[in-house]
C-alpha positions in Angstrom: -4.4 7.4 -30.3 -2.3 4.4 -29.2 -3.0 3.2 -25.1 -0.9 2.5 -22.4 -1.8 1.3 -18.9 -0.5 2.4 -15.9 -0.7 0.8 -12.4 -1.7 3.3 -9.7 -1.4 3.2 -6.3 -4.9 3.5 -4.5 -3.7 6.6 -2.8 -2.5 8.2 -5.6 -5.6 7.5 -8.0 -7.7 9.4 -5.1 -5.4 12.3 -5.4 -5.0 12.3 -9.2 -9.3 12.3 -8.8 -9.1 15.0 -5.9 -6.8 17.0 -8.0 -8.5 16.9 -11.6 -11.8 17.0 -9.7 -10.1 21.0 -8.2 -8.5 21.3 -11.9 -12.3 21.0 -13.6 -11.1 18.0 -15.7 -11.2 14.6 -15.9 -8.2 12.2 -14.1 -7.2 11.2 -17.8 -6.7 15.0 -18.4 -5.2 15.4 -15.9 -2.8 12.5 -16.1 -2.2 13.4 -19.7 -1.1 16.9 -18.8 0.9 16.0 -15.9 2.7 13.8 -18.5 3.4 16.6 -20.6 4.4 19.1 -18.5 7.1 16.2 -17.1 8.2 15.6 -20.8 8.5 19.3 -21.5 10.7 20.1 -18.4 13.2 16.9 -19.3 13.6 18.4 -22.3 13.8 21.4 -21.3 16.3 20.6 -18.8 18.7 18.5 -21.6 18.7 21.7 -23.9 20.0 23.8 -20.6 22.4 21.1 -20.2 23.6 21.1 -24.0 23.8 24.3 -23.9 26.1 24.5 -20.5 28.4 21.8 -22.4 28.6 24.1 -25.6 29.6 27.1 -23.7 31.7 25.4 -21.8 33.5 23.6 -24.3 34.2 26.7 -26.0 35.5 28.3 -23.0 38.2 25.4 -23.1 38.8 25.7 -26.8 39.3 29.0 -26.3 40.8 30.4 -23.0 37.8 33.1 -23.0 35.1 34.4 -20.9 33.9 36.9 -19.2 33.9 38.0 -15.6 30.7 37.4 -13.6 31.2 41.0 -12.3 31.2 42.1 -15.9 28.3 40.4 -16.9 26.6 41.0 -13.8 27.0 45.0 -14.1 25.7 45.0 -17.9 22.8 42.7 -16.9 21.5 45.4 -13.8 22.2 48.7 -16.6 20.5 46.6 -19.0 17.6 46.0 -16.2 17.6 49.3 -15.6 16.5 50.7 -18.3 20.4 52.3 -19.4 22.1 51.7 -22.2 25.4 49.0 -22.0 27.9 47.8 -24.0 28.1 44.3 -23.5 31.3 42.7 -22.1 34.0 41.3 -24.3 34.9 37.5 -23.3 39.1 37.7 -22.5 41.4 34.8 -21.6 40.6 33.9 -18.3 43.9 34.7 -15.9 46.2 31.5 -15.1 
């Protein structure tokens, strides 16, 4: 496994100790981890945003969507428990 430094403040190596100390690992675990879980939300995060330019490009290629009060009723029958027939995306009105 390939190393890489990284400069800490003094305060924030006693809380990254404090921390892992409460966590039951070591300040490397925990600095890995915290690393990871930062990694996985940015990516996270750039697939939502793909995702949002997708739809939305669509949307402009195609004139259609559906209604956020259409949506939103099928998503509470759905929640509870009833059966729904999802809504059909239209051309939105000029």
């Amino acid at each position: 496994m390939p190393t890489t430094t990284i400069r800490l403040p003094e305060d924030l190596k006693a809380r990254v100790a404090a921390a892992a100390s409460l966590a039951g690992t070591t300040a490397h675990g925990f600095i890995l981890e915290a690393i990871a879980e930062k990694a996985d939300r940015a990516e996270r995060r750039a697939g939502f945003d793909a995702e949002a330019e997708e739809r939305y490009a669509r949307i402009l290629a195609t004139g259609k969507t559906i209604s956020w009060e259409e949506m939103r009723g099928y998503l509470e029958a759905r929640i509870a428990g009833q059966a729904a027939k999802p809504p059909v995306a239209r051309k939105l009105a000029p």
